[in-house]
C-alpha positions in Angstrom: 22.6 16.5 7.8 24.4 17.0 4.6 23.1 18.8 1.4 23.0 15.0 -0.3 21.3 13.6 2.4 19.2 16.0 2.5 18.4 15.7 -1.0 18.2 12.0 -0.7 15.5 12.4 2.3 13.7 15.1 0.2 13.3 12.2 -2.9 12.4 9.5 -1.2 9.8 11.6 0.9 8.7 13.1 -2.5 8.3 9.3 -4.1 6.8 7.5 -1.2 4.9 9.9 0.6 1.8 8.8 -0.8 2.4 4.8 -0.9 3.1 5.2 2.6 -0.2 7.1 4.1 -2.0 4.6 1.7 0.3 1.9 3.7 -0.9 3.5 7.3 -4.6 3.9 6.3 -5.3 0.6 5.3 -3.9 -0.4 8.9 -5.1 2.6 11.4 -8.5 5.3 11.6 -7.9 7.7 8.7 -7.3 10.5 11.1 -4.0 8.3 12.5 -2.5 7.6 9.3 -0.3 11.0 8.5 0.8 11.0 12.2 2.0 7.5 11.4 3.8 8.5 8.2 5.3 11.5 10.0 6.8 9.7 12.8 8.3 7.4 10.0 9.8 10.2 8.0 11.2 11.5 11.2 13.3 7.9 12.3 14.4 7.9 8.3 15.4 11.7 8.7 17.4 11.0 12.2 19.0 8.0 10.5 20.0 8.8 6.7 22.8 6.5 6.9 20.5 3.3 7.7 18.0 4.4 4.2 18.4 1.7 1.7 20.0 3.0 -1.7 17.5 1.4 -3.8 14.0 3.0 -4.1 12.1 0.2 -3.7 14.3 -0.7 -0.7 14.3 2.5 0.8 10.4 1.9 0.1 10.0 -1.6 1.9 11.8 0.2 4.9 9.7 2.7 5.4 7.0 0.7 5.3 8.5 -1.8 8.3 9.1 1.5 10.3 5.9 2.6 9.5 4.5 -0.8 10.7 6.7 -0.6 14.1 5.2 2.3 14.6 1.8 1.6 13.9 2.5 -1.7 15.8 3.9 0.1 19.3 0.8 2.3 19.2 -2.3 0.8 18.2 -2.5 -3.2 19.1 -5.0 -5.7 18.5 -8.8 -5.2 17.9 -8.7 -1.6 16.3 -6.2 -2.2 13.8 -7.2 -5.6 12.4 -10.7 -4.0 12.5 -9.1 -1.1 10.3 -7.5 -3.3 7.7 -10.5 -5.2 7.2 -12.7 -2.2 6.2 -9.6 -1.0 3.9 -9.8 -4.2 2.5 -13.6 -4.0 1.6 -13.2 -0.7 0.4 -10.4 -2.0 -1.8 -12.7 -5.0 -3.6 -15.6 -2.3 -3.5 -12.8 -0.7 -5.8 -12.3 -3.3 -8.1 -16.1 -3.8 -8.9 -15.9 -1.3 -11.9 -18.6 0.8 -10.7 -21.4 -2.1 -11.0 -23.2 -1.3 -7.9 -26.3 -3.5 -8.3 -24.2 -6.4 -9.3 -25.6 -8.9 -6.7 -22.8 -11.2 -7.2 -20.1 -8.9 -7.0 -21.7 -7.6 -3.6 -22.0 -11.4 -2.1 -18.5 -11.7 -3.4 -17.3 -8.9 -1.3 -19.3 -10.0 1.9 -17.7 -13.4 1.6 -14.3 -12.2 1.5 -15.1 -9.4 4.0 -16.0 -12.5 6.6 -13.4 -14.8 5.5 -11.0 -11.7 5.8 -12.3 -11.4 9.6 -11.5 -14.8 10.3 -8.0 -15.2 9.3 -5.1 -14.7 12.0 -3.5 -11.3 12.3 -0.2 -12.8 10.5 -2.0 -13.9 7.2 -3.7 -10.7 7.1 -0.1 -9.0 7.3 1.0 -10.7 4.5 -2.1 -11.0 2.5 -2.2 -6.8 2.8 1.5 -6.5 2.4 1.5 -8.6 -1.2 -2.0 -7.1 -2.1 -2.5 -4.4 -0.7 0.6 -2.9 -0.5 2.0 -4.2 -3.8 5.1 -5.4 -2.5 7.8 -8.1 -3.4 8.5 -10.9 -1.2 12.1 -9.3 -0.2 10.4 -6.1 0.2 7.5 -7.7 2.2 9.6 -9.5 4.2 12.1 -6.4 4.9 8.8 -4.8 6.5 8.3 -7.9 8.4 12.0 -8.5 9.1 11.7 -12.1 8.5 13.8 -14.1 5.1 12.0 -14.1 1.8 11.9 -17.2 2.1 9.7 -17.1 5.2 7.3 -14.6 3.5 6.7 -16.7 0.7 6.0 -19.7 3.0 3.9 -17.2 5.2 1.9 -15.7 2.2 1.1 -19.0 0.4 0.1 -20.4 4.4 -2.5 -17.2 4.0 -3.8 -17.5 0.4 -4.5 -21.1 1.3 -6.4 -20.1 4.6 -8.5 -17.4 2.6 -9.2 -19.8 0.3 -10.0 -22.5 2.4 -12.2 -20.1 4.2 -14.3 -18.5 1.1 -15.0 -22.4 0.7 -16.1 -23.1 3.7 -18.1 -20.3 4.8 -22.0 -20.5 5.3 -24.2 -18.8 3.7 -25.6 -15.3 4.3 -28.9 -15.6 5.6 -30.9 -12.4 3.9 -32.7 -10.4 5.6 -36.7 -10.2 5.4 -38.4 -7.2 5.6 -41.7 -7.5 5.9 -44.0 -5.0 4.3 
């Protein structure tokens, strides 16, 4: 490898190092996620030539090597179990530190469910847009599908959620008794 693609690989490990064992945990166990990110950096070190120019593209392709990897090693069960406690932890987030907010907490439980129920595919591109902050080109990079086909795949999963957070039963609480 070259000094400049060395340098090149040393940037773009330096700005997306981060975004990209953020990108594996929300997807695999915690303890998964940097072995993920390594084998990544190691197919974008053995390939320079193949590393988008831009950084937001060089970005996006990580992120669909990342999720090729993740993808050939943990199928299934485990990993759409993973995101969907990434993605409660992520509302938890956004609840500004109001813990005894009942609604906030119902709110969270509701999407945590409806979350559960969608397909694999709309979580993908639910977590991809959300989650992951990413454009539609750079979401579908990741995917390897058209923009096009993202947009149409994302709006198909924002109108499932919602459909779903509609449509969902009530929790039944739980009695104690005293």
């Amino acid at each position: 490898m070259s000094n400049h693609h060395e340098e090149r690989f040393v940037a773009l490990f330096e700005a997306t190092y981060a975004d990209l064992v953020r990108f594996a945990q929300r997807r695999v166990p915690e303890p998964q996620a940097e072995d993920i990110v390594a084998e990544a950096f190691l197919v974008a070190w053995r390939r320079p030539d193949d590393i988008p120019k831009g950084p937001a593209d060089a970005r996006a392709w990580l992120f669909g090597i990342a999720r090729n990897v993740i993808l050939n090693t943990h199928r299934g069960a485990r990993r759409q179990h993973a995101v969907a406690v990434r993605l409660a932890e992520t509302t938890a987030a956004f609840g500004s530190g109001v813990d005894d907010d009942a609604d906030l907490v119902a709110r969270q439980v509701d999407l945590t469910r409806a979350w559960g129920r969608l397909t694999e595919v709309h979580q993908e591109a639910l977590a991809l847009a959300v989650l992951d902050d990413l454009t539609a080109p750079q979401a579908a990079t990741v995917l390897g599908i058209s923009p096009v086909a993202f947009r149409l795949r994302l709006s198909r999963a924002r109108r499932a959620l919602r459909s779903l957070l509609d449509h969902l039963p009530a929790p039944t609480p739980e009695r104690h008794s005293s």
